[in-house]
mmJSON file of the N, C-alpha and C atoms, coordinates in Angstrom:
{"data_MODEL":{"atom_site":{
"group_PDB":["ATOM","ATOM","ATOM","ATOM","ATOM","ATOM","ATOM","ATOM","ATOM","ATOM","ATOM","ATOM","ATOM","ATOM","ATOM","ATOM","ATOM","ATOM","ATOM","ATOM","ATOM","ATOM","ATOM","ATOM","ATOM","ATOM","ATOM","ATOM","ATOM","ATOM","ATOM","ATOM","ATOM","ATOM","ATOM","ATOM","ATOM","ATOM","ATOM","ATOM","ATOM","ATOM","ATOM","ATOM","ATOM","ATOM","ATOM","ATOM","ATOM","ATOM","ATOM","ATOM","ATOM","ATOM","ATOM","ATOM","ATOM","ATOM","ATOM","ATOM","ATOM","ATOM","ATOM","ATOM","ATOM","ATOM","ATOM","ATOM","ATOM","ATOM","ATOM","ATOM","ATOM","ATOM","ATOM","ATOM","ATOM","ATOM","ATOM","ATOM","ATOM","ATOM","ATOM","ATOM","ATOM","ATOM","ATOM","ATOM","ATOM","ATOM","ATOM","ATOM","ATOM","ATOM","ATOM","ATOM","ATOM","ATOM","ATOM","ATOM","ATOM","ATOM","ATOM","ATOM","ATOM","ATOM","ATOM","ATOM","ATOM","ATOM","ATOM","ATOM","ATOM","ATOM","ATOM","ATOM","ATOM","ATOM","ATOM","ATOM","ATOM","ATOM","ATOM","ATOM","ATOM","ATOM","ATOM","ATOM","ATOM","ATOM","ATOM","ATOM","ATOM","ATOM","ATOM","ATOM","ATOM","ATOM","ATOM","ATOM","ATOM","ATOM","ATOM","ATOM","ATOM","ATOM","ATOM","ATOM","ATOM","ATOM","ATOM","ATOM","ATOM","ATOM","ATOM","ATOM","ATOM","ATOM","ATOM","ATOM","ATOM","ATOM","ATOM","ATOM","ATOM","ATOM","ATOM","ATOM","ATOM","ATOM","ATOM","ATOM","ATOM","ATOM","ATOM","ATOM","ATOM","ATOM","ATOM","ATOM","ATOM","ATOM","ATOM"],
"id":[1,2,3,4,5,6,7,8,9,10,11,12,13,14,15,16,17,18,19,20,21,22,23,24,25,26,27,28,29,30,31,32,33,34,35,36,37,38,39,40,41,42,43,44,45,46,47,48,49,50,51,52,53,54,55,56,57,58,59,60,61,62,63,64,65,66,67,68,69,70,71,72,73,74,75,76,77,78,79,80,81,82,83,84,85,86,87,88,89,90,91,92,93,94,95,96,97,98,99,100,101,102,103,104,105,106,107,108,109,110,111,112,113,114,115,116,117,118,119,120,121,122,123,124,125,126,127,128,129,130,131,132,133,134,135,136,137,138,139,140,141,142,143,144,145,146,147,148,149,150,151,152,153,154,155,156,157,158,159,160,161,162,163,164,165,166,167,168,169,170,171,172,173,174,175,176,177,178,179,180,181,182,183],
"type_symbol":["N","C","C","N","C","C","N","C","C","N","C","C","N","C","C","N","C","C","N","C","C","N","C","C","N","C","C","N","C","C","N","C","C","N","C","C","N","C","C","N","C","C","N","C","C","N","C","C","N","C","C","N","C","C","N","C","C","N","C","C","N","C","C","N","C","C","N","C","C","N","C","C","N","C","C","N","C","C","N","C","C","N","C","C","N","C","C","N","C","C","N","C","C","N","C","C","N","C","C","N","C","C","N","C","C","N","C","C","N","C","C","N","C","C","N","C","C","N","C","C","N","C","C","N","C","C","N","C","C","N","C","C","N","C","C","N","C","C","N","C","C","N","C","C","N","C","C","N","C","C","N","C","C","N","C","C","N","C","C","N","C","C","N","C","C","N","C","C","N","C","C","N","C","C","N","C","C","N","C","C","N","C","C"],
"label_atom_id":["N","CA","C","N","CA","C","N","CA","C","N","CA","C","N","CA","C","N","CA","C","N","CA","C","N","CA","C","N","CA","C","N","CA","C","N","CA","C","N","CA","C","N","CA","C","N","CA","C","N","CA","C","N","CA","C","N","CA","C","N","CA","C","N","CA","C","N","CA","C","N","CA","C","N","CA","C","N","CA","C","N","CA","C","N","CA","C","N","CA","C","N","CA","C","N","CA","C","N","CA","C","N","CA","C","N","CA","C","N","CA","C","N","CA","C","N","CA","C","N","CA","C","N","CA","C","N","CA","C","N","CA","C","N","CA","C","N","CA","C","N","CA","C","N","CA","C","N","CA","C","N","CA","C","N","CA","C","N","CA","C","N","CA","C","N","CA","C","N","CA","C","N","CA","C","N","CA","C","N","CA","C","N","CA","C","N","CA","C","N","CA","C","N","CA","C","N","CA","C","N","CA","C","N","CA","C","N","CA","C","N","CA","C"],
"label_alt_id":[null,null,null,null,null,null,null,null,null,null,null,null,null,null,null,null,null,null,null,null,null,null,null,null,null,null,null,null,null,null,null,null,null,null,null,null,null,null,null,null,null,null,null,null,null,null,null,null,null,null,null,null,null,null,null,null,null,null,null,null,null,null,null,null,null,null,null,null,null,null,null,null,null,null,null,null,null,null,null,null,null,null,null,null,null,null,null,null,null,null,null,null,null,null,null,null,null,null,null,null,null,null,null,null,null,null,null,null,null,null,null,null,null,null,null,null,null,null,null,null,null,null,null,null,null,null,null,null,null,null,null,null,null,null,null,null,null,null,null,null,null,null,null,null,null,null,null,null,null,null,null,null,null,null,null,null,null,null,null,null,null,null,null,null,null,null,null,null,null,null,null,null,null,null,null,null,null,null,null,null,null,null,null],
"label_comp_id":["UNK","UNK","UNK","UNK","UNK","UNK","UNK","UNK","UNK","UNK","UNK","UNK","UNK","UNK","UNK","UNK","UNK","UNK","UNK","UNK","UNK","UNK","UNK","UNK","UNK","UNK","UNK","UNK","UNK","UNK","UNK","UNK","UNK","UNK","UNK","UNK","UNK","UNK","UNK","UNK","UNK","UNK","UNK","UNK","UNK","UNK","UNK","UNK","UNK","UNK","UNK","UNK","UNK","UNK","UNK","UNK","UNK","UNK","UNK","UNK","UNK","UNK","UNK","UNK","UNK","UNK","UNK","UNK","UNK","UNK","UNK","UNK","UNK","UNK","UNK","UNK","UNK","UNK","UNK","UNK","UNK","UNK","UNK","UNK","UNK","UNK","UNK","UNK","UNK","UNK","UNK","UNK","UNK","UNK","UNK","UNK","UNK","UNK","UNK","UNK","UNK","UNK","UNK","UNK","UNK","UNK","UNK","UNK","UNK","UNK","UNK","UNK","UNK","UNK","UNK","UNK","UNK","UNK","UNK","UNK","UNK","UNK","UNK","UNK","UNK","UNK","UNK","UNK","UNK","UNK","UNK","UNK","UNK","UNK","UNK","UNK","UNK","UNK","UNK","UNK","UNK","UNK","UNK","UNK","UNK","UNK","UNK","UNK","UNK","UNK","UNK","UNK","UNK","UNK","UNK","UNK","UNK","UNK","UNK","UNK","UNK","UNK","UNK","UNK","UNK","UNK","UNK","UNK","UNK","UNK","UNK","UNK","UNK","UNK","UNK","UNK","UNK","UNK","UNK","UNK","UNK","UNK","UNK"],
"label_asym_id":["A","A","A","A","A","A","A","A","A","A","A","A","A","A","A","A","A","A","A","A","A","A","A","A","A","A","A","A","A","A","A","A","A","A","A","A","A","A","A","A","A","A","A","A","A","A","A","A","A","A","A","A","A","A","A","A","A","A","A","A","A","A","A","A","A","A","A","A","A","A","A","A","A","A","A","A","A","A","A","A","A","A","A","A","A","A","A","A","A","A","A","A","A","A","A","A","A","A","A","A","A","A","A","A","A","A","A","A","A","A","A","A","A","A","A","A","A","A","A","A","A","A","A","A","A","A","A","A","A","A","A","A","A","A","A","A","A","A","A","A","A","A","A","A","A","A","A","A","A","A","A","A","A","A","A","A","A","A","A","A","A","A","A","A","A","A","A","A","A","A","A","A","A","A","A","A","A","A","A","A","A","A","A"],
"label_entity_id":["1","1","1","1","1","1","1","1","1","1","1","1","1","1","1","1","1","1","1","1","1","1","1","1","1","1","1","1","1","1","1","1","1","1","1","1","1","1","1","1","1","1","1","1","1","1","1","1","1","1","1","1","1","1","1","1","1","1","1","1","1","1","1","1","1","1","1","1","1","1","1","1","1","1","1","1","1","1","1","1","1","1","1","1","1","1","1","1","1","1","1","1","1","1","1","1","1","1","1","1","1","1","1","1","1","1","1","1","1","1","1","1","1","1","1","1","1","1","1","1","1","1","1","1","1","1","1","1","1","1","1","1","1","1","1","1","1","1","1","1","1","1","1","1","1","1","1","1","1","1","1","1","1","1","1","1","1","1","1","1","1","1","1","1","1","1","1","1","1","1","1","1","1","1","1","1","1","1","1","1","1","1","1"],
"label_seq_id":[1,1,1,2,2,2,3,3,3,4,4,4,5,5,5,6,6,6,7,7,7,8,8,8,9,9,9,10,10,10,11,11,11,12,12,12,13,13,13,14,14,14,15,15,15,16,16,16,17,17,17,18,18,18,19,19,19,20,20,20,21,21,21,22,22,22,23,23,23,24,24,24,25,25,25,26,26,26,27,27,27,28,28,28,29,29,29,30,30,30,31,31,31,32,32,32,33,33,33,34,34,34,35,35,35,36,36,36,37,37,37,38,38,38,39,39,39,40,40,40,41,41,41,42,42,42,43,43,43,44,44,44,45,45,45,46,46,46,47,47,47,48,48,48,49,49,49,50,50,50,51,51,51,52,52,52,53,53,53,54,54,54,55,55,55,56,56,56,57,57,57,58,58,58,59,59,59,60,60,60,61,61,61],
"pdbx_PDB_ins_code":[null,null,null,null,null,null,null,null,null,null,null,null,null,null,null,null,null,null,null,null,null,null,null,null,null,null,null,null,null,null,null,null,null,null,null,null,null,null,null,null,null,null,null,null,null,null,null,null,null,null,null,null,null,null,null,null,null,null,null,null,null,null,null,null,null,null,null,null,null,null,null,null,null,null,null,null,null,null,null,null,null,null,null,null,null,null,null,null,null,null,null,null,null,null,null,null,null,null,null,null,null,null,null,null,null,null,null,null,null,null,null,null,null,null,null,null,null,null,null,null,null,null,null,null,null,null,null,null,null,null,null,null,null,null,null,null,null,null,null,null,null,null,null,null,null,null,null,null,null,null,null,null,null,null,null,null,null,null,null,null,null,null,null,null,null,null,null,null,null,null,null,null,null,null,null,null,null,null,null,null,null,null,null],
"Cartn_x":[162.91,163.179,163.097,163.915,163.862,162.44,161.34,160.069,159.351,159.487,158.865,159.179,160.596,161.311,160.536,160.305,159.42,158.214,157.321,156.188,155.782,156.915,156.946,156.97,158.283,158.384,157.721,156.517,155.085,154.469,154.062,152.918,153.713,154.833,155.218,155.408,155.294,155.422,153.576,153.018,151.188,150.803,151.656,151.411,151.835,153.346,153.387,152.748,152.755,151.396,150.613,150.299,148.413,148.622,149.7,149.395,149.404,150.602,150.802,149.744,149.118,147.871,146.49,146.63,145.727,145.552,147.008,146.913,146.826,147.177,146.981,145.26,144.484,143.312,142.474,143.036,142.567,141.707,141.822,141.194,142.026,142.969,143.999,143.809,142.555,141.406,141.35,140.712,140.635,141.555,142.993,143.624,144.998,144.691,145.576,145.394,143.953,143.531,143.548,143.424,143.425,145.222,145.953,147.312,148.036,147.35,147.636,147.036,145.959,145.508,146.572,146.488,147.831,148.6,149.68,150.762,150.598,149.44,149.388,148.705,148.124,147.892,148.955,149.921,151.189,151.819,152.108,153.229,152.124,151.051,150.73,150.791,150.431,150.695,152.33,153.462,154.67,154.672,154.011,154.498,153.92,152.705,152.336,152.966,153.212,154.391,155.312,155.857,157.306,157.319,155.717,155.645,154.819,154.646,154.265,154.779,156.0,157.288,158.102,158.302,159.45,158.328,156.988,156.522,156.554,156.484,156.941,157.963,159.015,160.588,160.458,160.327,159.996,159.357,157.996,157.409,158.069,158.983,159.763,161.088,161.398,162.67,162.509],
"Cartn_y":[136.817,136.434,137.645,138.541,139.742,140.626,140.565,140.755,139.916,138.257,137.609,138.177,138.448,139.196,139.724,141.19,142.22,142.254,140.867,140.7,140.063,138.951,138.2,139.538,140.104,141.091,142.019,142.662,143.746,143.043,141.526,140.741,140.821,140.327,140.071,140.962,141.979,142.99,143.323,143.536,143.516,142.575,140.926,140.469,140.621,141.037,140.945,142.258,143.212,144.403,144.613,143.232,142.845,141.89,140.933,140.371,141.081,142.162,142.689,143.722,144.09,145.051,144.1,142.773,142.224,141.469,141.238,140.952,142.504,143.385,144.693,144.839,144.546,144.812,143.847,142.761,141.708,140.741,140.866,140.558,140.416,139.212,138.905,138.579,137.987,137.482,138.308,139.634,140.861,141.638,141.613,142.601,141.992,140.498,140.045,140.013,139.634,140.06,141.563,142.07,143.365,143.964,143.064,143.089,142.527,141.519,141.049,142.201,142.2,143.117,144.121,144.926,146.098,145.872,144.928,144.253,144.072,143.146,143.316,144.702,145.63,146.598,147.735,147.903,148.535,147.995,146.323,145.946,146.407,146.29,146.359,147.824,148.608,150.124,150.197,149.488,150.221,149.448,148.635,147.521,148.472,148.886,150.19,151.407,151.988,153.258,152.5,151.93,151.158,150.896,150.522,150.114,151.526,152.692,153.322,154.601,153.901,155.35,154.692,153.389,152.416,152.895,153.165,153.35,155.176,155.887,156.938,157.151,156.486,156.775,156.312,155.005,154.85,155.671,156.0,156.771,158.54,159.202,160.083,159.849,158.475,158.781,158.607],
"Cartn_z":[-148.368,-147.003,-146.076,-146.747,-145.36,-145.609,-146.615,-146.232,-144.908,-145.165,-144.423,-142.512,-142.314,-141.256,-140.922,-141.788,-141.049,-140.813,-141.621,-141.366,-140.095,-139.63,-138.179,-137.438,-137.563,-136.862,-136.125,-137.235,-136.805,-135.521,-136.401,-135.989,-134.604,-134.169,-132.891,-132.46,-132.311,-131.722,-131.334,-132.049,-131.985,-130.824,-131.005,-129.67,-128.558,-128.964,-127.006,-126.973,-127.554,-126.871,-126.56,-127.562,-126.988,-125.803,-125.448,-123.758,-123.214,-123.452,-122.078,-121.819,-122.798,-122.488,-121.728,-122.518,-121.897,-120.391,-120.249,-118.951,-117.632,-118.366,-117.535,-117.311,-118.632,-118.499,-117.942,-117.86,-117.462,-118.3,-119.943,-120.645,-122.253,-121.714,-123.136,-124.233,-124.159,-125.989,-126.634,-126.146,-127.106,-126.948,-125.875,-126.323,-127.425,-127.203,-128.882,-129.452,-129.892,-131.231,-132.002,-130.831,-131.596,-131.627,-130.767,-131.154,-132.371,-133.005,-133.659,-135.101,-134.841,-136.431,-136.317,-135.122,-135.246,-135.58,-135.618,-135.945,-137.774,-138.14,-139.531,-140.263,-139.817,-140.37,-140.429,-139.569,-139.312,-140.726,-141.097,-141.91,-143.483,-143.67,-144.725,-144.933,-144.05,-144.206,-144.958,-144.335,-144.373,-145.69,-146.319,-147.279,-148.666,-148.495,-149.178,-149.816,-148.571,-148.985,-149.673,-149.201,-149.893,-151.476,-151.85,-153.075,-153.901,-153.388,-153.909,-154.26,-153.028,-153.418,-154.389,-154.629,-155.602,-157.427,-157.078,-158.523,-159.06,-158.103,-158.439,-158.624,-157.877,-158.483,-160.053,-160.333,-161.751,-162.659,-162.241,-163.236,-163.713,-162.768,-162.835,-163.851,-164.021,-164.898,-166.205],
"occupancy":[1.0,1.0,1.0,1.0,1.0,1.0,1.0,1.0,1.0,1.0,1.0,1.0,1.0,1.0,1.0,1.0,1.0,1.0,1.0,1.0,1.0,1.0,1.0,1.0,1.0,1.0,1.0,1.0,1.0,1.0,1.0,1.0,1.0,1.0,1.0,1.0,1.0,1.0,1.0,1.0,1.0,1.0,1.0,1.0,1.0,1.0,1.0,1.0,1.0,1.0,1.0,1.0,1.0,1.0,1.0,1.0,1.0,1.0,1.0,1.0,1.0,1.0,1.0,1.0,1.0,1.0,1.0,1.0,1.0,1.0,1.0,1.0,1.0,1.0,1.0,1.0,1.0,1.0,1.0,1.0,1.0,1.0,1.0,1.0,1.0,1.0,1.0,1.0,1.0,1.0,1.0,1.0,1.0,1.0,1.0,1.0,1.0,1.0,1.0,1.0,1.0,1.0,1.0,1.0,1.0,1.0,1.0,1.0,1.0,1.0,1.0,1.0,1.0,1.0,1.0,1.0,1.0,1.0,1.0,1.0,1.0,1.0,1.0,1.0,1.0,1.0,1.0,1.0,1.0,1.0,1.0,1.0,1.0,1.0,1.0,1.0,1.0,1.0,1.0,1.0,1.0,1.0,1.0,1.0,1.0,1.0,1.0,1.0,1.0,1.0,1.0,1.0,1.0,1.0,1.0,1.0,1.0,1.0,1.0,1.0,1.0,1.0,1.0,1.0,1.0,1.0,1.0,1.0,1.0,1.0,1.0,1.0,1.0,1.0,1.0,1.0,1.0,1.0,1.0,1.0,1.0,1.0,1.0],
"B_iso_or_equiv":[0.0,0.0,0.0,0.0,0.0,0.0,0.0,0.0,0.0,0.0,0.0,0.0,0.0,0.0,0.0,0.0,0.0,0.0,0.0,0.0,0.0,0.0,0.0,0.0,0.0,0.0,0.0,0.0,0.0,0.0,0.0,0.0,0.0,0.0,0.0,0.0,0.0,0.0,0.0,0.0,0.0,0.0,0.0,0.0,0.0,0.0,0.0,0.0,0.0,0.0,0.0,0.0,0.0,0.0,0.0,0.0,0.0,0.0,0.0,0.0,0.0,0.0,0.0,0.0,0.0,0.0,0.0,0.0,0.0,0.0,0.0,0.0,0.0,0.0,0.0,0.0,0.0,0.0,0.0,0.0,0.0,0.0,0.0,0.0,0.0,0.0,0.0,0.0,0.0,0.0,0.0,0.0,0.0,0.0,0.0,0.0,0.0,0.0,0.0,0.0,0.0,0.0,0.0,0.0,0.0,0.0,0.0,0.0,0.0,0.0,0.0,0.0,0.0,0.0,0.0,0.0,0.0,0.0,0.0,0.0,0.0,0.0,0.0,0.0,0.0,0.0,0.0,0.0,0.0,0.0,0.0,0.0,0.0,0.0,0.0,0.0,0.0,0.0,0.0,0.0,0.0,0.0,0.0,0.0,0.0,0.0,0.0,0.0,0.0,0.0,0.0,0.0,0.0,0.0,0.0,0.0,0.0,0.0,0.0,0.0,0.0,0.0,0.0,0.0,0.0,0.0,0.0,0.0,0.0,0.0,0.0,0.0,0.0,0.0,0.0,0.0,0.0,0.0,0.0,0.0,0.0,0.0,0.0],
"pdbx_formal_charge":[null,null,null,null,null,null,null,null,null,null,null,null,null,null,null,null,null,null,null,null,null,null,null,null,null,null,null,null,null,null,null,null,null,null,null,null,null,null,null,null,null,null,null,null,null,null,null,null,null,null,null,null,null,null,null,null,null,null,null,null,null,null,null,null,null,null,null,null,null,null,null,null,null,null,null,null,null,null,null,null,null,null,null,null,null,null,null,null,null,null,null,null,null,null,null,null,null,null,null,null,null,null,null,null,null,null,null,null,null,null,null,null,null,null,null,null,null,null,null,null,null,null,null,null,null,null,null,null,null,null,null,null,null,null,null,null,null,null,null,null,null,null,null,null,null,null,null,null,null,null,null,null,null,null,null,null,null,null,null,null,null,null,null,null,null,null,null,null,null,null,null,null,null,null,null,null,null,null,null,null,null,null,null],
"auth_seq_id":[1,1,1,2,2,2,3,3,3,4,4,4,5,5,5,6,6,6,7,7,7,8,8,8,9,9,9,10,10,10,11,11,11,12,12,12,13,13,13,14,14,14,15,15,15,16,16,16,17,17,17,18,18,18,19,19,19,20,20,20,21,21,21,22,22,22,23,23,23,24,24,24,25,25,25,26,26,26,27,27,27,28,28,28,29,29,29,30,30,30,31,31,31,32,32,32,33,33,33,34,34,34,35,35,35,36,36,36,37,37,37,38,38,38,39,39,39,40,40,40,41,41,41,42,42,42,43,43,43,44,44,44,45,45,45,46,46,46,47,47,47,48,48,48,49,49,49,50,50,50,51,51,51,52,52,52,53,53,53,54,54,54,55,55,55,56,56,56,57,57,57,58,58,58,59,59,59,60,60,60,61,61,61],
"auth_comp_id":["UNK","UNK","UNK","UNK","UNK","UNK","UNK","UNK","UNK","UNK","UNK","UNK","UNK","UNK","UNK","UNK","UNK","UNK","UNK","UNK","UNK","UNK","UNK","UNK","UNK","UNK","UNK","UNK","UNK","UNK","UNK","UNK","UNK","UNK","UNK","UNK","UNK","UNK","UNK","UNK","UNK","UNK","UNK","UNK","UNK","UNK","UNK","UNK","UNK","UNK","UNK","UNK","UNK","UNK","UNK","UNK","UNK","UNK","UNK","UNK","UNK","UNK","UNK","UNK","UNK","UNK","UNK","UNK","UNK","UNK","UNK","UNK","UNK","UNK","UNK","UNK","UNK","UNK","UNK","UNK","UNK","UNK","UNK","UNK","UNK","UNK","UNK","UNK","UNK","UNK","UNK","UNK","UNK","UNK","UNK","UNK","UNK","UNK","UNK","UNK","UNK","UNK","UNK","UNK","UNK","UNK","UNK","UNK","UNK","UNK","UNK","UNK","UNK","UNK","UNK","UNK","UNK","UNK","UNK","UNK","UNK","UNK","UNK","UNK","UNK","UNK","UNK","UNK","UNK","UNK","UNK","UNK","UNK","UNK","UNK","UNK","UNK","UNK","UNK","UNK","UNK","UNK","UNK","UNK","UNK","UNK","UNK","UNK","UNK","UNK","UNK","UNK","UNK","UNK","UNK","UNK","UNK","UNK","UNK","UNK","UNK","UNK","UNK","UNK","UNK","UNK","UNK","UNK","UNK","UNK","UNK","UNK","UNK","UNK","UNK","UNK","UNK","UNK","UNK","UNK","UNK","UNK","UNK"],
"auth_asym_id":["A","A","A","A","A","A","A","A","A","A","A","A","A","A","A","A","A","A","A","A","A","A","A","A","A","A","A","A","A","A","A","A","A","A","A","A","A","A","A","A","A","A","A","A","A","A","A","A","A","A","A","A","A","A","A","A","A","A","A","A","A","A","A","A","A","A","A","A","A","A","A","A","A","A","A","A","A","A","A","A","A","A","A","A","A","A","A","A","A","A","A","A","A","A","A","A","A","A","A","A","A","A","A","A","A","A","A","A","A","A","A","A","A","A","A","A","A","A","A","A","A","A","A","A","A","A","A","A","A","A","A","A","A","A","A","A","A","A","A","A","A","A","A","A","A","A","A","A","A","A","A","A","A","A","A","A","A","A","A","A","A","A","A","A","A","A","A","A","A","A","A","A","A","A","A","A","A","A","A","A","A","A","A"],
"auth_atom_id":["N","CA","C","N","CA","C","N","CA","C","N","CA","C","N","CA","C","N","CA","C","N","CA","C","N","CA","C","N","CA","C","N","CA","C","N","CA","C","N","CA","C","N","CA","C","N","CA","C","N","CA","C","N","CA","C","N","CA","C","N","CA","C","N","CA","C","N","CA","C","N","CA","C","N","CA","C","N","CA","C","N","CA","C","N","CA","C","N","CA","C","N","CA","C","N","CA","C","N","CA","C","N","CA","C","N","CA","C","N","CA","C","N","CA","C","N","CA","C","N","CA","C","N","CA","C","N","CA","C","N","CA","C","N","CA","C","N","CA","C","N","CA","C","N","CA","C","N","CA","C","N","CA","C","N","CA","C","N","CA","C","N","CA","C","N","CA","C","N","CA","C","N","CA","C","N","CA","C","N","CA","C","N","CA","C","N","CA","C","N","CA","C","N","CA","C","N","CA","C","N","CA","C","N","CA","C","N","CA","C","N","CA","C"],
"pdbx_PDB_model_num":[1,1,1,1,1,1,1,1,1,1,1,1,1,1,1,1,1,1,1,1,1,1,1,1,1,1,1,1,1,1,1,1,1,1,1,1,1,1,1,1,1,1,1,1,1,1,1,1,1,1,1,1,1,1,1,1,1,1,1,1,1,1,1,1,1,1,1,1,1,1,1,1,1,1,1,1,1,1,1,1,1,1,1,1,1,1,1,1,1,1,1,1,1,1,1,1,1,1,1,1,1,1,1,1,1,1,1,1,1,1,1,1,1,1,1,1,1,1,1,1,1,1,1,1,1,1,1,1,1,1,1,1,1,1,1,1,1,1,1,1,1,1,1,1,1,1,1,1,1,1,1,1,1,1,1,1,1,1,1,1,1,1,1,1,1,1,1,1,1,1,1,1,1,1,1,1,1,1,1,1,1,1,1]
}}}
């Protein structure tokens, strides 16, 4: 459950960055979409480390 959290979380954050960028630019199609990938490329990044620092702790003991 508290994965699914932080995954809403990124993503919503990617969007309102991407309206509000897009309504600044005047062009909200591409600046949510590309809010939205930010949003999921941010959570898979942090979802990464997370699982690659949890296998080195393992492989150390």
């Amino acid at each position: 459950m508290k994965e699914k959290l932080s995954k809403i979380k990124w993503v919503a954050l990617g969007v309102l960055l991407g309206i509000i960028t897009g309504i600044a630019q005047d062009n909200i199609g591409l600046w949510l979409s590309l809010g939205v990938t930010t949003g999921v490329a941010i959570d898979y990044t942090i979802k990464e480390n997370t699982s690659r620092n949890k296998d080195n702790k393992n492989t150390k003991s």
